[in-house]
C-alpha positions in Angstrom: 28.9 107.6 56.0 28.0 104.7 54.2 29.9 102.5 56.5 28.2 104.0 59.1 25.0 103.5 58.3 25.5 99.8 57.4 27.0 99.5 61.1 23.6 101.2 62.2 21.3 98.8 59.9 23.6 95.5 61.6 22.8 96.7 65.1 19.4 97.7 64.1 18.9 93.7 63.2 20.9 92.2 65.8 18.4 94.1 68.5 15.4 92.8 66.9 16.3 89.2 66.8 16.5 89.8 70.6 13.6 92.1 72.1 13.1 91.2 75.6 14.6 92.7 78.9 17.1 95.3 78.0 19.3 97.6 80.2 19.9 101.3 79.2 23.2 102.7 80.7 23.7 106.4 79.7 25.8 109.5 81.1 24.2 112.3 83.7 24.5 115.5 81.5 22.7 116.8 78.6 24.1 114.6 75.6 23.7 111.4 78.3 20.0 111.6 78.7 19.3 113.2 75.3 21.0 110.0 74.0 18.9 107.6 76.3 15.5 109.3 75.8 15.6 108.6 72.0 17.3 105.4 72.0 14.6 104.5 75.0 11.9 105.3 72.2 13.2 103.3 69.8 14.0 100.4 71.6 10.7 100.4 73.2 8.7 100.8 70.1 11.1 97.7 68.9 8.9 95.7 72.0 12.0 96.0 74.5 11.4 96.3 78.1 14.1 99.2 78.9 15.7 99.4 83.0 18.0 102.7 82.6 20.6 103.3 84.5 22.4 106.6 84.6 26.3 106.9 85.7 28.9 109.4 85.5 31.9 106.9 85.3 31.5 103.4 84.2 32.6 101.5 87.1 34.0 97.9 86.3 32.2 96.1 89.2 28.5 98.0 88.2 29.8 96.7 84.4 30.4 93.2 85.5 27.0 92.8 87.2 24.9 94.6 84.7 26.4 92.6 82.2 25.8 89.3 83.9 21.9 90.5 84.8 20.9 91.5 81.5 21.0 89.9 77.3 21.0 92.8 76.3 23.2 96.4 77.2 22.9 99.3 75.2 25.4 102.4 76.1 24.6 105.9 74.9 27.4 108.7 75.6 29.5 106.6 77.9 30.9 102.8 77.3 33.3 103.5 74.1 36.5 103.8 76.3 35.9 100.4 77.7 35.3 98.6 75.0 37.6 95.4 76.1 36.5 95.7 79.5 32.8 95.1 77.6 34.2 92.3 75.5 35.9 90.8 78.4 32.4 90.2 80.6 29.8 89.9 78.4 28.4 86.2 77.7 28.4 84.2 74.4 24.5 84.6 74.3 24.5 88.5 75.0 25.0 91.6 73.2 26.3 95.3 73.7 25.7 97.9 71.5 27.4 101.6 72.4 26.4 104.7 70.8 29.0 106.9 71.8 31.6 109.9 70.4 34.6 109.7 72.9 38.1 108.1 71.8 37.6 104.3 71.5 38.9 101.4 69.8 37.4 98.9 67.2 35.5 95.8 69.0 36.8 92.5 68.3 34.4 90.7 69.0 30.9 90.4 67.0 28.4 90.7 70.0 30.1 94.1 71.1 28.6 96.8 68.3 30.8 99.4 68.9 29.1 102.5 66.9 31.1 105.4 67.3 31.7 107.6 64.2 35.5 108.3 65.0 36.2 104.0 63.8 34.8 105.8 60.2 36.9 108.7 60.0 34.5 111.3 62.2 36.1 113.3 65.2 33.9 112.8 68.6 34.7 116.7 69.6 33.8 118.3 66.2 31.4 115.7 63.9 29.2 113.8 66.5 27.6 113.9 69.8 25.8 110.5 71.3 22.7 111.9 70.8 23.0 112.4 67.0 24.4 109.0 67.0 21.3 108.0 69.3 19.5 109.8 66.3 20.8 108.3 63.6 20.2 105.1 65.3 16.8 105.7 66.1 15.8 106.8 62.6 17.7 104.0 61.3 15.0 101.6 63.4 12.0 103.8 62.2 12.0 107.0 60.1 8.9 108.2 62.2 11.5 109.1 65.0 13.2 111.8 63.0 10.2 114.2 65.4 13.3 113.5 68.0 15.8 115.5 66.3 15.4 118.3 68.2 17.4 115.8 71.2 20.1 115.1 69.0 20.3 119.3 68.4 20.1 119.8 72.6 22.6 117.0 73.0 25.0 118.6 70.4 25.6 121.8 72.6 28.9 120.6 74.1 30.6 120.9 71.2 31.3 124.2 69.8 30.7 126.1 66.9 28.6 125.7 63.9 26.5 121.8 63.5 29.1 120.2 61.2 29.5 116.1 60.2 26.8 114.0 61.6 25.5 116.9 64.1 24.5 118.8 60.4 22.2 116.0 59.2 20.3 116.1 62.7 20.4 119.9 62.5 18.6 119.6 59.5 16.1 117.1 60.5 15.1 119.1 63.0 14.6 122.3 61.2 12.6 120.0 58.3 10.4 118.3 61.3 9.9 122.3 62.5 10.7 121.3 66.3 13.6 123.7 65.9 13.7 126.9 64.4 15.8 129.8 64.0 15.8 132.5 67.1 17.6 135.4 66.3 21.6 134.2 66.6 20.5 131.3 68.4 17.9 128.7 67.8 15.0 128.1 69.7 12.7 124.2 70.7 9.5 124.5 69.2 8.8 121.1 70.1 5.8 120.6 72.0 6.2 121.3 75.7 10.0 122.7 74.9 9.5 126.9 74.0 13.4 127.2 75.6 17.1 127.8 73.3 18.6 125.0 72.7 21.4 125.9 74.7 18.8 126.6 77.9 17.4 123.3 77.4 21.0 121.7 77.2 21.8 123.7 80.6 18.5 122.4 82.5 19.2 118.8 81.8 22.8 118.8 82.5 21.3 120.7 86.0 19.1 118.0 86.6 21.0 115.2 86.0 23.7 116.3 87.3 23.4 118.5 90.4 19.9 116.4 90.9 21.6 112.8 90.7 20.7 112.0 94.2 17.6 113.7 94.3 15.5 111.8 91.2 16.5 114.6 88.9 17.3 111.6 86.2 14.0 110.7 85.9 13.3 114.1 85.7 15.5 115.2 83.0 14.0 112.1 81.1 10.8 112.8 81.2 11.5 116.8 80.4 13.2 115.3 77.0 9.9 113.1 75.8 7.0 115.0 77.5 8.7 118.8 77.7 9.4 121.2 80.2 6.3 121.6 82.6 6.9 124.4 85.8 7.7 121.6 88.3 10.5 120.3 86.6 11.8 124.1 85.7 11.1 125.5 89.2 13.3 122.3 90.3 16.3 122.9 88.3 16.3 126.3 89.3 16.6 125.7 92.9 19.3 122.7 91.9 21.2 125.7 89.4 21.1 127.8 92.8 23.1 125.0 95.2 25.4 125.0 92.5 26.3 128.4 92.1 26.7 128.8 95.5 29.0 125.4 95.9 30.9 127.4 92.9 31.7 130.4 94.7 32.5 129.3 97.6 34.9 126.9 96.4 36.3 129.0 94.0 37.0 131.8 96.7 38.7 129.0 98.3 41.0 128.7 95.9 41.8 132.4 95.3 42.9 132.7 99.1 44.9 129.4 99.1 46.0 128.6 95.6 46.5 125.7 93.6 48.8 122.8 94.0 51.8 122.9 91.6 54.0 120.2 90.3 56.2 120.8 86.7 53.2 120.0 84.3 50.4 120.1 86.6 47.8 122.3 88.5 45.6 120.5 91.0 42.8 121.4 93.9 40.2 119.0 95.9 37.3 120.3 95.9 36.5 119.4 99.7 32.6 119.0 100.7 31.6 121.7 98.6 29.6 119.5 96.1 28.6 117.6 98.6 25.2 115.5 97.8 25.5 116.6 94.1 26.6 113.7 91.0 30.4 114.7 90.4 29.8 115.0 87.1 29.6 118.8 88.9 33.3 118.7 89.2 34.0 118.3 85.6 31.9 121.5 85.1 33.5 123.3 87.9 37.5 122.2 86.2 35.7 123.8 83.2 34.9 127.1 84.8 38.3 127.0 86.7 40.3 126.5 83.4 39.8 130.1 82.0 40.5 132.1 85.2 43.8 134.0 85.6 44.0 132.0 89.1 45.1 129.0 86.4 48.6 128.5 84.6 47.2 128.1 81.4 50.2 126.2 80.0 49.7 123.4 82.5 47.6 120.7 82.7 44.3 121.6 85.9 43.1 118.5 87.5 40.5 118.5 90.3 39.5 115.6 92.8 36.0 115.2 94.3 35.1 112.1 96.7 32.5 110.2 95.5 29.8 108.3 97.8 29.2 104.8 97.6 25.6 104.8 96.2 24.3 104.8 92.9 20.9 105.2 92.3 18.9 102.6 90.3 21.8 100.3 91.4 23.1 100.4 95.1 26.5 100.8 96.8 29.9 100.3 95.4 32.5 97.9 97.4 34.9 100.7 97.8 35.3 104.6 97.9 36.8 106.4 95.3 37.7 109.9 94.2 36.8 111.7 90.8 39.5 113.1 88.9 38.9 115.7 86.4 41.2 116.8 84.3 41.1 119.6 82.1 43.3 121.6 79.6 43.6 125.4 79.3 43.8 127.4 76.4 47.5 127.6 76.0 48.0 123.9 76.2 45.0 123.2 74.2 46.7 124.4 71.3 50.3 122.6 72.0 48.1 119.5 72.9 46.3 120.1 69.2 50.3 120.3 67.6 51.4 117.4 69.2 53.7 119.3 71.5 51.7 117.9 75.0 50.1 114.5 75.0 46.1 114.6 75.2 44.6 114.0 77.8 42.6 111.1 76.5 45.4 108.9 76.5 47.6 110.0 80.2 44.6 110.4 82.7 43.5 106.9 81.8 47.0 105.2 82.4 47.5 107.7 85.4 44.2 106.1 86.7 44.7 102.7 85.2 48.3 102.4 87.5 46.4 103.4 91.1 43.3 100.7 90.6 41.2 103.1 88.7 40.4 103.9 84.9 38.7 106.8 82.9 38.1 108.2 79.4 37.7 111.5 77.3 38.5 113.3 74.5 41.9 115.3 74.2 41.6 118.0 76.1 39.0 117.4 78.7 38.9 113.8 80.4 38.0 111.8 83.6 38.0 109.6 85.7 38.2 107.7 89.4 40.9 106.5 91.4 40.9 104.9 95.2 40.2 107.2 97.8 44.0 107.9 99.7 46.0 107.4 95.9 45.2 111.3 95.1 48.9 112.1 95.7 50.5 108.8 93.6 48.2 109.5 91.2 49.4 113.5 90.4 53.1 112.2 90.8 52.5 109.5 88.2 50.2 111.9 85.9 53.4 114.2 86.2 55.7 111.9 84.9 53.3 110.8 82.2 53.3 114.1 80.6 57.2 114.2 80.8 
């Protein structure tokens, strides 16, 4: 922990020797924006001038030009599994700084702060979400912005079971700032404009970001984290939540009537137009769904495929088309994965990507990422052999 925090004081100092134009790049679910809106605070009360940009997959050409734009990148929940992609574009002058929980590797280079808790003996699926590591950031630059530790408890929601590691001190923060309190077997936002679960609140955000990625729900999720939940924003996720649960149901009676693909380790569908107009981060949540249905092998690895359109907003079109591939494991292979029977995930989708022109991230048993559109079937043979 120690270590840790010295790594958080560095970055802390490194920023302030540079306030100016800054670019924000975070993920489009719950943890994502949680992690922006408090590192957004802090860098703005530092005297930044913050341009966010929200992606679901960090695409090398959007790295490249953001990189060459901007002094200044800071990643929250997303960036960590391209660290040397980072370290290859950035400039002499300019500096990264990720605040992130998925598998990585150490940075080698000094202007690339690479501030994930699993490089000081913390796991990214158990200990840590971004947005306690946004937190602990943030605090670290001004102890006043422990009143944002309810985000850090929102953003924590993906990973299961009882706050432990670094999600524990946030926990604690925010039961000691009273913007969280106890709610029944659950615990509720008393924050100012909040009055929802925590695991509501986590839902909404993810909707909005998500399912609303084309339709400014971002900014809207953004703005729900600093200023609360007002009936505009709740009404909207609602009707978001809705063309979702629709897109679900359809595609998952789809599926019951013509089955998955098979191949020895594998399970596969393509979603079609279902989610069409939505962020794909919807797939990820549909592979989720998919992976504890009796439709599923649960011994094999379930991947899905969604196309992805060309525009990304807050940043313009990408040069080529490309497919996102999620990947999840079922319950089964979760535990063979967790015995070192099965590889994890974390390290075979990326080089499945990697040899089709793509590249993706993860942890071990739930991972991502995008390939050229046409390469779906190359890709599941390679993937195949991978886990072989």
């Amino acid at each position: 922990m120690e270590q840790f925090e010295a790594s958080l004081v560095k970055a802390v100092e490194e920023l302030r020797r540079r306030v100016g134009e800054a670019v924000l790049i975070h993920h489009d679910e719950a943890d994502g924006v949680c992690s922006a809106a408090i590192v957004k605070t802090a860098l703005e009360k530092m005297g930044f001038n913050i341009n966010t940009l929200c992606l679901d997959k960090l695409f090398p050409e959007v790295l490249v030009e953001t990189l060459s734009k901007y002094p200044v990148a800071v990643f929250t929940d997303i960036g960590s599994a391209h660290v040397e992609k980072i370290e290859e574009n950035i400039g002499k002058e300019c500096l990264a700084v990720i605040l992130d929980h998925h598998d990585t590797k150490p940075s080698r280079k000094n202007n690339v702060l690479n501030l994930n808790p699993e490089l000081y003996g913390y796991l990214g699926e158990r200990d840590a979400s971004a947005s306690t590591v946004a937190y602990l950031f943030a605090k670290m630059a001004d102890r006043s912005l422990s009143r944002l530790s309810h985000l850090a408890v929102i953003g924590s929601v993906e990973i299961p079971g009882e706050a432990a590691g670094l999600n524990k001190i946030a926990f604690e923060d925010s039961l000691k700032e009273g913007v969280v309190k106890q709610s029944g077997r659950d615990f509720k936002i008393v924050a100012e404009g909040f009055g929802l679960s925590r695991v509501n609140a986590s839902q909404i955000l993810t909707i909005l970001a998500s399912v609303g990625y084309y339709k400014g729900g971002v900014e809207k999720a953004l703005e729900a984290c600093l200023k609360g939940f007002n009936q505009e924003v709740l009404s909207f996720s609602e009707k978001l939540e809705e063309e979702r649960r629709r897109a679900n149901k359809a595609l998952l009676a789809t599926i019951i009537r013509k089955g998955l693909g098979e191949k020895r380790s594998l399970q596969w569908f393509d979603s079609g137009g279902f989610f069409k107009g939505m962020g794909s981060k919807v797939l990820g949540s549909f592979t989720s769904f998919l992976s504890y249905q009796r439709i599923v092998d649960d011994s094999k690895y379930l991947i899905g495929f969604m196309r992805i359109p060309r525009e990304i907003p807050g940043y313009g079109l990408l040069r080529k088309d490309y497919v996102k591939v999620s990947a999840r494991a079922p319950l089964r292979l979760r535990k063979m994965i967790e015995e070192g029977v099965k590889p994890p995930l974390s390290r075979i989708l990326p080089e499945a990507c990697a040899g089709h022109g793509g590249f993706g991230d993860g942890h071990s048993v739930a991972a991502s990422g995008v390939i050229p559109v046409g390469l779906e079937g190359e890709f599941l043979e390679t993937f195949d052999s991978l886990v072989g």
